[in-house]
C-alpha positions as CSV (number, residue, x, y, z in Angstrom):
1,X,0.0,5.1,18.6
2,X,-1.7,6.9,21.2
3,X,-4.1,5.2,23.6
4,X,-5.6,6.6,27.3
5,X,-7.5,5.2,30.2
6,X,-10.4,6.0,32.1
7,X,-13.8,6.7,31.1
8,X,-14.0,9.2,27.9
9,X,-17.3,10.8,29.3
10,X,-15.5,12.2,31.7
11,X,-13.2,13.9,30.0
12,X,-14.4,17.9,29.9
13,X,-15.1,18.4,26.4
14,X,-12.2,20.7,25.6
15,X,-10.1,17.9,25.5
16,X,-12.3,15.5,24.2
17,X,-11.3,13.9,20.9
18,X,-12.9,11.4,18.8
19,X,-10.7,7.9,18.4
20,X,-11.7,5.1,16.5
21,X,-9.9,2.1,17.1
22,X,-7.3,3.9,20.5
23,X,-4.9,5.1,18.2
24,X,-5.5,8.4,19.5
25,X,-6.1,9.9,23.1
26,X,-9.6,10.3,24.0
27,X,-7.9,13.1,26.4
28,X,-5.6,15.4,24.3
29,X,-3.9,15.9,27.5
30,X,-2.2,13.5,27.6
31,X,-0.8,13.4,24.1
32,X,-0.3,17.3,25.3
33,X,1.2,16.1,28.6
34,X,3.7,13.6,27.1
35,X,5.2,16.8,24.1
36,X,5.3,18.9,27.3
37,X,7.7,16.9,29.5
38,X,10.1,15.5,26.1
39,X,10.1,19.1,24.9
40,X,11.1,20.1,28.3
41,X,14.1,17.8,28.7
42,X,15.2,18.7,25.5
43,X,15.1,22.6,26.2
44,X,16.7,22.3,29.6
45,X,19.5,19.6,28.4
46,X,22.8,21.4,29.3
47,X,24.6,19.9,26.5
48,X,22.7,19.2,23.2
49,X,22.6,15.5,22.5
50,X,24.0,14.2,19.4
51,X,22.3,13.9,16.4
52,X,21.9,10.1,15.5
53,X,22.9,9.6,11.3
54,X,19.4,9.2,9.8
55,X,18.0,12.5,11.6
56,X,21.2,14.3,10.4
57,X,20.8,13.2,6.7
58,X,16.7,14.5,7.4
59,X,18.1,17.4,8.3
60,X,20.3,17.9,5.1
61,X,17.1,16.8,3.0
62,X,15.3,19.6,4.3
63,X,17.5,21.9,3.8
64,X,19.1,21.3,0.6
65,X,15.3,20.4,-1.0
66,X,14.0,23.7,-1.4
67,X,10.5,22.8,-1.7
68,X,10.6,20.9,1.8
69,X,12.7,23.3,3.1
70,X,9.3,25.6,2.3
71,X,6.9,23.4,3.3
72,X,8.6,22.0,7.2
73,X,9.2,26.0,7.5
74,X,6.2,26.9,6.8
75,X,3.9,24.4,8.6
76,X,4.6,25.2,12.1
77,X,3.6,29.0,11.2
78,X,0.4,27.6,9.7
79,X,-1.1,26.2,12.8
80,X,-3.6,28.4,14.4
81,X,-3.1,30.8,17.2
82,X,-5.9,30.4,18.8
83,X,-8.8,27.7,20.5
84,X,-8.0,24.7,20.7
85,X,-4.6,24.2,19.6
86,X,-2.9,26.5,22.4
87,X,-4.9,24.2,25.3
88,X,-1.9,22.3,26.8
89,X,0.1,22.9,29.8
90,X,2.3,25.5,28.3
91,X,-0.4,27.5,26.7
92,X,1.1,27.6,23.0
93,X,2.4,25.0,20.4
94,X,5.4,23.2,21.9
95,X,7.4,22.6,18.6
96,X,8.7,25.9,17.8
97,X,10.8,24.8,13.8
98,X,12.2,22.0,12.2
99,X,15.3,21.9,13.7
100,X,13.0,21.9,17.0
101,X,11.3,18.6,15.7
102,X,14.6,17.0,14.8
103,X,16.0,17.9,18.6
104,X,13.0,16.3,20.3
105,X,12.7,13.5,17.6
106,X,16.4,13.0,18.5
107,X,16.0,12.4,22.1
108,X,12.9,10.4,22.0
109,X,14.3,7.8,19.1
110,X,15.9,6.3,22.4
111,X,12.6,5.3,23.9
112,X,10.2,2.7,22.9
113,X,6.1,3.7,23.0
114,X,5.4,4.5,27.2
115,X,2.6,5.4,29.2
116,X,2.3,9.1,30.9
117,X,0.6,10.1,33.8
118,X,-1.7,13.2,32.6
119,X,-4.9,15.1,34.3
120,X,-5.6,12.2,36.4
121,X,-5.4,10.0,33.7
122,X,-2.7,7.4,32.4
123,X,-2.2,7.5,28.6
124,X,0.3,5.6,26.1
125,X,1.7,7.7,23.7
126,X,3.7,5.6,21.4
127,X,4.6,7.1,18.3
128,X,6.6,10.0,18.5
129,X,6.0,11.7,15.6
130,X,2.5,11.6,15.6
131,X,2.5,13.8,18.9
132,X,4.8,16.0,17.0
133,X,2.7,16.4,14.1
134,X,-0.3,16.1,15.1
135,X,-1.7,19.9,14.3
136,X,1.4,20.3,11.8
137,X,-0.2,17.6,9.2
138,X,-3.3,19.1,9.1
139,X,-2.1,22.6,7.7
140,X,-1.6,23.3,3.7
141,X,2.4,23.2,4.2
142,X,2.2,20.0,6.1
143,X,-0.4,18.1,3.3
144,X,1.7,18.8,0.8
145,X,5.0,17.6,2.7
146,X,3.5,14.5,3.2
147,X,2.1,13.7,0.0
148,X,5.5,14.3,-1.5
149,X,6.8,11.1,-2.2
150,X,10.4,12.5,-1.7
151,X,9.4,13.6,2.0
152,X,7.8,9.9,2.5
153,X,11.0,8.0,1.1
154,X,12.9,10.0,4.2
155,X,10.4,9.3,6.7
156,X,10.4,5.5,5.6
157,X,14.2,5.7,6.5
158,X,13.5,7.5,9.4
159,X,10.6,5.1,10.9
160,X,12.9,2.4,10.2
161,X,15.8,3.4,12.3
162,X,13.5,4.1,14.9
163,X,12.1,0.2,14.5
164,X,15.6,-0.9,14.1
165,X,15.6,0.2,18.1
166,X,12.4,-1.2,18.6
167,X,13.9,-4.5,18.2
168,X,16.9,-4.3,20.7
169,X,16.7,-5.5,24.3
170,X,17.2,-1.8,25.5
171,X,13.7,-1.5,24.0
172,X,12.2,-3.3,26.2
173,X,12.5,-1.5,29.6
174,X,9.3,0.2,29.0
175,X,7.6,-3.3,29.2
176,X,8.3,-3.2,33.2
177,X,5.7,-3.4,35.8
178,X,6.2,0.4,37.3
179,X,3.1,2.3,37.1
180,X,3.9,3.5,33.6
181,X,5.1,0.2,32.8
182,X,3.2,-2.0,29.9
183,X,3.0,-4.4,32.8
184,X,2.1,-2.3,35.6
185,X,-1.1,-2.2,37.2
186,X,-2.7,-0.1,34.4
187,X,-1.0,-1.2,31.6
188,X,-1.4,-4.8,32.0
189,X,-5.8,-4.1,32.9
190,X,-6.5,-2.3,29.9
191,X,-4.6,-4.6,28.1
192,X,-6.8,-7.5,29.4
193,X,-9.8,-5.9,29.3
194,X,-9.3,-5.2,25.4
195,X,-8.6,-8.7,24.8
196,X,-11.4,-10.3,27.2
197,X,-14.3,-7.8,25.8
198,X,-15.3,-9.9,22.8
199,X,-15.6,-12.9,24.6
200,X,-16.5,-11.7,27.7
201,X,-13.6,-14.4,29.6
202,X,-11.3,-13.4,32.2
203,X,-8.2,-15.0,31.1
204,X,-4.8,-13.9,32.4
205,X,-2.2,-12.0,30.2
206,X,-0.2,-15.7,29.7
207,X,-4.0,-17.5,29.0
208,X,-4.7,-15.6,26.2
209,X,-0.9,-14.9,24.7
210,X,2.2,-17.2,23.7
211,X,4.8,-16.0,26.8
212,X,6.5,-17.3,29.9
213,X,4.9,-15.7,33.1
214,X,8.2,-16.4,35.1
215,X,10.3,-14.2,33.2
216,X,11.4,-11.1,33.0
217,X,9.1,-9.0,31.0
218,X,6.8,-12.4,30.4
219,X,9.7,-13.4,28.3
220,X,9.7,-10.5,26.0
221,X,13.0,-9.9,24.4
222,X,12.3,-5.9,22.8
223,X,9.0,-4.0,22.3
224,X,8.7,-5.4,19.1
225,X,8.9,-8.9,20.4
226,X,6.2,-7.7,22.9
227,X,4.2,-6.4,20.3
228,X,3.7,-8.7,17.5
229,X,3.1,-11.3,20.2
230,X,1.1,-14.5,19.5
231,X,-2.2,-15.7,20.7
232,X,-2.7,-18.9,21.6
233,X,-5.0,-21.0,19.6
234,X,-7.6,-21.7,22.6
235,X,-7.8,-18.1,23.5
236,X,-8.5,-17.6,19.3
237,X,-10.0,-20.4,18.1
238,X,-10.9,-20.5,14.2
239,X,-15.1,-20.8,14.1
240,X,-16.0,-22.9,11.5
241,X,-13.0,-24.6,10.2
242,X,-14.9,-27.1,7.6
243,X,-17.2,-24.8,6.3
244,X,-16.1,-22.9,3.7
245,X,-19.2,-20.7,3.3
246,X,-18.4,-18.8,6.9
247,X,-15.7,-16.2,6.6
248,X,-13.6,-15.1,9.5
249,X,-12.4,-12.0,10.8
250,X,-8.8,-11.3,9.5
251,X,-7.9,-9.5,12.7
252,X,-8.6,-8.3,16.3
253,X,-11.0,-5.6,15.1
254,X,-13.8,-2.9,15.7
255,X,-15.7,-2.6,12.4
256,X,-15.5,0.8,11.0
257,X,-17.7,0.1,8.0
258,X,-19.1,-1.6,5.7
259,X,-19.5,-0.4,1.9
260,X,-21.6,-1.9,-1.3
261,X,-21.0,-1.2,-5.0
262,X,-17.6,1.0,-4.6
263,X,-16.1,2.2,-7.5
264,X,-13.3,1.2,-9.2
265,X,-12.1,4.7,-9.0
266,X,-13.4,7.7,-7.1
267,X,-12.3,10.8,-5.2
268,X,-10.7,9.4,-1.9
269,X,-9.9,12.9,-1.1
270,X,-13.4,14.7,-0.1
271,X,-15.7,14.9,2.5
272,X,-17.2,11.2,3.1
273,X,-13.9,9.8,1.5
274,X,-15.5,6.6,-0.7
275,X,-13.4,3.9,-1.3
276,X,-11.8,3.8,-4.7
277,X,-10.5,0.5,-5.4
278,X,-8.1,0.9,-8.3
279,X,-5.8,3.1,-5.4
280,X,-6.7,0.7,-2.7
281,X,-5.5,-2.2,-5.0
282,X,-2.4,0.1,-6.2
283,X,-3.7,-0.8,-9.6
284,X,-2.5,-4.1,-9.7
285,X,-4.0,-6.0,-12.9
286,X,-6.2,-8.0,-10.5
287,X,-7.9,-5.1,-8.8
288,X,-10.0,-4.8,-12.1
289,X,-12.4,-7.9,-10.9
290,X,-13.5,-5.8,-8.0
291,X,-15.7,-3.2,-9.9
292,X,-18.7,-2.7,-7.4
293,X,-16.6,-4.3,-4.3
294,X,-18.2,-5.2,-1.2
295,X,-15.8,-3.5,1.6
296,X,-15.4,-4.4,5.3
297,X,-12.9,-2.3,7.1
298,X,-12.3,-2.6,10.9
299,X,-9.6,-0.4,13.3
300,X,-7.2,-2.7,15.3
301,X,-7.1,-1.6,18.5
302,X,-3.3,-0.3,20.2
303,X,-3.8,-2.6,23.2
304,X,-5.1,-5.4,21.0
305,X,-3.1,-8.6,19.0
306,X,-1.8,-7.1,15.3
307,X,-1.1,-10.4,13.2
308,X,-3.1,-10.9,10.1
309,X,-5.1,-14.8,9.8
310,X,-6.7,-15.8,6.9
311,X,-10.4,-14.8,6.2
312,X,-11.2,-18.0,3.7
313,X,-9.3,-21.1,2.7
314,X,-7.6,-20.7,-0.4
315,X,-4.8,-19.8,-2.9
316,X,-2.6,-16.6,-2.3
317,X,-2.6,-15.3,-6.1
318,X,-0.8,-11.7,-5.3
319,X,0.9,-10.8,-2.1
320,X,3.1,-7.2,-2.0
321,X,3.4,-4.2,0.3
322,X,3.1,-0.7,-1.4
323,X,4.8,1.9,-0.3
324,X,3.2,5.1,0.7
325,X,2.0,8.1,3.1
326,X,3.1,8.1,6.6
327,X,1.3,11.1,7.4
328,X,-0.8,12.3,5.1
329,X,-4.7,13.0,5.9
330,X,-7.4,14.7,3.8
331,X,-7.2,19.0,4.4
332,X,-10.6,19.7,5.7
333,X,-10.4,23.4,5.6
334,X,-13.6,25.1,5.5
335,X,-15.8,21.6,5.9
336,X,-18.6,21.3,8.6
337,X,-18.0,24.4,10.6
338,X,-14.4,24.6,10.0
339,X,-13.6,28.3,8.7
340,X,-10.9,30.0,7.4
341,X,-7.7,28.1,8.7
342,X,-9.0,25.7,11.1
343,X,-7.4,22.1,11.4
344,X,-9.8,19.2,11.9
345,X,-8.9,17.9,14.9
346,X,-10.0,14.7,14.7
347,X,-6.5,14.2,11.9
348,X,-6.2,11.1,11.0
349,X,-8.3,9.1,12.9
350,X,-11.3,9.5,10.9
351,X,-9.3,9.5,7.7
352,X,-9.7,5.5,7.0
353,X,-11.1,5.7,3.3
354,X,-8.0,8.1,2.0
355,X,-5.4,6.0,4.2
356,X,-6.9,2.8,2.3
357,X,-5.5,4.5,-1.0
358,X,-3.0,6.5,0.3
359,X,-0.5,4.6,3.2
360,X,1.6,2.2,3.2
361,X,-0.4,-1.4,2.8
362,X,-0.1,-5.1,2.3
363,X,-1.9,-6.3,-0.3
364,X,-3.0,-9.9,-0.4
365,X,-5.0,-11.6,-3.3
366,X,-6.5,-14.9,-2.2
367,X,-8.7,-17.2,-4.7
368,X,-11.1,-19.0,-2.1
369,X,-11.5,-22.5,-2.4
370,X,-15.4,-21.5,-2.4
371,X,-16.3,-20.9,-5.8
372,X,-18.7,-18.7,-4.6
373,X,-15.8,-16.3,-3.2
374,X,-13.4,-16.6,-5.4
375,X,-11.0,-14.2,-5.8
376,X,-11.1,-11.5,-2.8
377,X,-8.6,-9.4,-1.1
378,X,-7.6,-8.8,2.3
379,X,-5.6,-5.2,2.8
380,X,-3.7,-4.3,6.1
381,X,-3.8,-0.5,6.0
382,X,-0.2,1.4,8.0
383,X,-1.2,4.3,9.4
384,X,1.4,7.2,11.1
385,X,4.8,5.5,12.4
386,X,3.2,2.0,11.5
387,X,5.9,1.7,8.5
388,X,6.5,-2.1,8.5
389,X,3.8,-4.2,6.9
390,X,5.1,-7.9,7.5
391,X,3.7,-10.2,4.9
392,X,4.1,-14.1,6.1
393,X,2.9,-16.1,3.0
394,X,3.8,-16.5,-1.1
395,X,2.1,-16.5,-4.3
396,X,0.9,-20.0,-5.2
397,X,0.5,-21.0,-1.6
398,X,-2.2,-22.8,-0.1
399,X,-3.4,-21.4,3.3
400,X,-6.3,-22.5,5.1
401,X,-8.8,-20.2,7.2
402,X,-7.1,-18.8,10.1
403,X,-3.9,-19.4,9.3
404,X,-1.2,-16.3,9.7
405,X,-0.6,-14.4,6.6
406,X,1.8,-12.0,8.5
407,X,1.6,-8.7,10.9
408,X,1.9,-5.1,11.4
409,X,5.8,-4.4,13.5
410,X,5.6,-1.4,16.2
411,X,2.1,-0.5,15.2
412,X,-1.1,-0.7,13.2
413,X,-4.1,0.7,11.5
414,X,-7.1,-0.7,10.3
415,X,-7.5,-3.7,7.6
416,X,-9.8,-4.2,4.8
417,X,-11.7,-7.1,3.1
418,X,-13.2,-6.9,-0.6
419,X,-15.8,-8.9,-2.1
420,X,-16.5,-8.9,-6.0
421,X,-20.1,-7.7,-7.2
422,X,-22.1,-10.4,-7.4
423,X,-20.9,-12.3,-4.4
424,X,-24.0,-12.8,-1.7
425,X,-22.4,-11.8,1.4
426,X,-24.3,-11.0,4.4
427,X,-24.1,-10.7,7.9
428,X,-20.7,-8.6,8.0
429,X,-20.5,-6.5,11.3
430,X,-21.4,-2.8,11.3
431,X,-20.2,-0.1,13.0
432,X,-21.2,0.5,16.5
433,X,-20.3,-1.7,19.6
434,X,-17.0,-0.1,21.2
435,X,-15.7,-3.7,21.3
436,X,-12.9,-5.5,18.9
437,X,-14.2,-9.0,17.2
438,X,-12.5,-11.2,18.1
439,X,-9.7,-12.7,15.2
440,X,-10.5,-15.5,13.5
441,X,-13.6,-15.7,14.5
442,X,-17.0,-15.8,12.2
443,X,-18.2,-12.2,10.9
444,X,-20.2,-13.2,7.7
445,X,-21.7,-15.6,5.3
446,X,-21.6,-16.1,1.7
447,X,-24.7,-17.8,0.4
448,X,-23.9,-17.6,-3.3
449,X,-22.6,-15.7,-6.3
450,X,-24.6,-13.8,-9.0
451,X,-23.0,-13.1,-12.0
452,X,-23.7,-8.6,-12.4
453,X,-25.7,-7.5,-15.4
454,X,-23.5,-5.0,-16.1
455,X,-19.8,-6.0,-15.6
């Protein structure tokens, strides 16, 4: 989770980067700026610090798997030598081997997501490991490590130490009102201005979120307490409660698109990345009613509110989380002007149709009280550290729109809604305004059901 402030068109275009949805900087600097200073610490410690247990048995997984000893080798040589992955401070790539990656993983496991001061700028760069891998992923050594589902299962135990921290009161010292501080005079605007935009209010940080605003740290307790924070109902009021033709957004969202007729299975993997449903839906029995989808996906922003609500009233017929990729994105070698080794530096930002089949994702079947609807499915979509998908409801429950049915923990990525062929849905956002809709309220309406001629 990487987000930075100020204005984006003033960013020289060197270090200019595309970022749906702020979970990357729109200045690589200070993603660049943040490696620079943990790499430094950890270069110039006098003593090395000692390796916590779950990077140690990482470090005997890589080394005792020969393949991944092959491919976490190999990956750091693979990233170009030249352009523009040698523009930060230092000139060069900052992480030099694996056992490089494990030291400066090491030391910043003990730190909860922070702001840094960079190129006049202030940035948040959250997620370790997505600084650290950021070119690494994109190379041939690195997509295969992270499609390897033995590589994945590590990382999952990895991510979850790291969240295990996330929960402790130690974890919340970044949430202080220093400059740098969540609650500082930057952090605390940007977060406000992401959560006023839709609605164009000027609430204050305890209008528009469950806290107490005499406490320390608003009340917060850890970072994870901070960030899976609730919003209160008159900030987020559920449009249209009665009417059960209105569907509301799911979460705080930007659209990222909208899609008709998708395929039950297709190649998620190319140029374009189409959604293939069968993946999305981990080919669970159900996903077969969803030939010819309708899909609405929409980024949640890293400032923004990351619980899921209900988009319909209605019965919850599945509800799991699949397990997946943490860091896997599509290799765009040789695509659009990319030639011989390049890395697409956009990553994983504009990889949202191969995370929807690919990452780790709740999946939630609900069979709308509106015949009309009927059975849909709502998909939150982990991307990078975002391992813990938090699902708050159970098969055979009744939930009515806009009620929680759970959250992302330390992070999030983008969500889906699908629609079977046939239903008449219309008026769902489309991509374009750099604002988040606002959760729960309207985004579309159905205005019937037409049975397809060819099922």
């Amino acid at each position: 989770m990487v987000w930075q402030h100020g204005d984006e068109h003033s960013i020289p275009h060197e270090f200019r980067r595309h970022r749906p949805g702020n979970w990357l900087p729109a200045d690589h600097r200070v993603q660049h700026e943040w490696l620079r200073k943990t790499v430094e610490h950890v270069d110039n410690s006098p003593k090395r610090e000692a390796m916590i247990p779950v990077l140690k048995e990482f470090k005997e997984f890589i080394e005792t798997t020969p393949r991944v000893y092959m491919y976490f080798t190999s990956m750091w040589d693979e990233v170009p030598h030249r352009g523009v992955y040698q523009r930060d401070p230092t000139g060069g790539r900052q992480i030099r081997d694996y056992m490089h990656m494990l030291d400066v993983l090491n030391h910043s496991f003990g730190r909860a997501p922070e702001w840094t001061d960079a190129a006049q700028s202030v940035g948040m760069v959250g997620v370790p490991l997505c600084a650290i891998f950021d070119y690494a992923m994109g190379t041939p050594s690195g997509h295969a490590a992270f499609l390897d589902p033995d590589v994945n299962r590590m990382l999952k135990k990895v991510l979850n130490a790291w969240g295990k921290y996330l929960t402790t009161p130690a974890s919340a010292e970044v949430l202080g009102d220093h400059e740098t501080g969540w609650f500082g005079k930057v952090g605390i605007k940007d977060l406000m201005e992401v959560a006023n935009a839709p609605y164009k209010t000027d609430h204050k940080f305890e209008d528009m979120y469950v806290c107490d605003p005499t406490a320390k740290h608003y009340g917060y307790k850890s970072w994870d307490d901070f960030f899976t924070r609730q919003v209160r109902d008159e900030a987020r009021p559920i449009a249209e409660p009665n009417d059960n033709s209105v569907v509301n957004n799911a979460c705080e969202s930007r659209t990222f698109d909208v899609a008709r007729n998708a395929k039950l299975r297709d190649k998620f993997w190319i140029k374009g990345q189409p959604y293939s449903i069968l993946d999305m839906l981990a080919h669970d029995p159900l996903a077969q009613q969803f030939a010819g989808a309708t899909v609405y996906q929409a980024f949640l922003s890293a400032l923004s509110y990351h619980r899921w609500h209900s988009p319909v009233s209605g019965t919850i017929k599945r509800a799991f989380v699949q397990d997946g990729t943490y860091f896997s994105e599509p290799l765009f070698e040789g695509q659009e002007g990319l030639t011989g080794h390049d890395i697409d530096v956009k990553g994983i930002s504009v990889a949202q149709g191969y995370l929807t089949a690919l990452a780790t994702r709740a999946v939630i079947f609900i069979e709308a009280d509106n015949p009309d609807i009927g059975l849909m499915a709502f998909i939150g979509v982990g991307m990078d550290e975002v391992s813990t998908c938090a699902i708050g409801v159970k098969e055979g429950q009744h939930i009515n729109k806009g009620e929680e049915l759970g959250m992302f923990h330390f992070g999030g990525s983008s969500h889906v809604l699908l629609f079977r062929q046939g239903v008449q849905i219309e008026g769902l956002p489309k991509p374009g305004p750099n604002v988040n809709v606002p959760v729960r309220s309207a985004i579309a309406r159905v205005t019937g059901y037409v049975e397809p001629k060819h099922k």
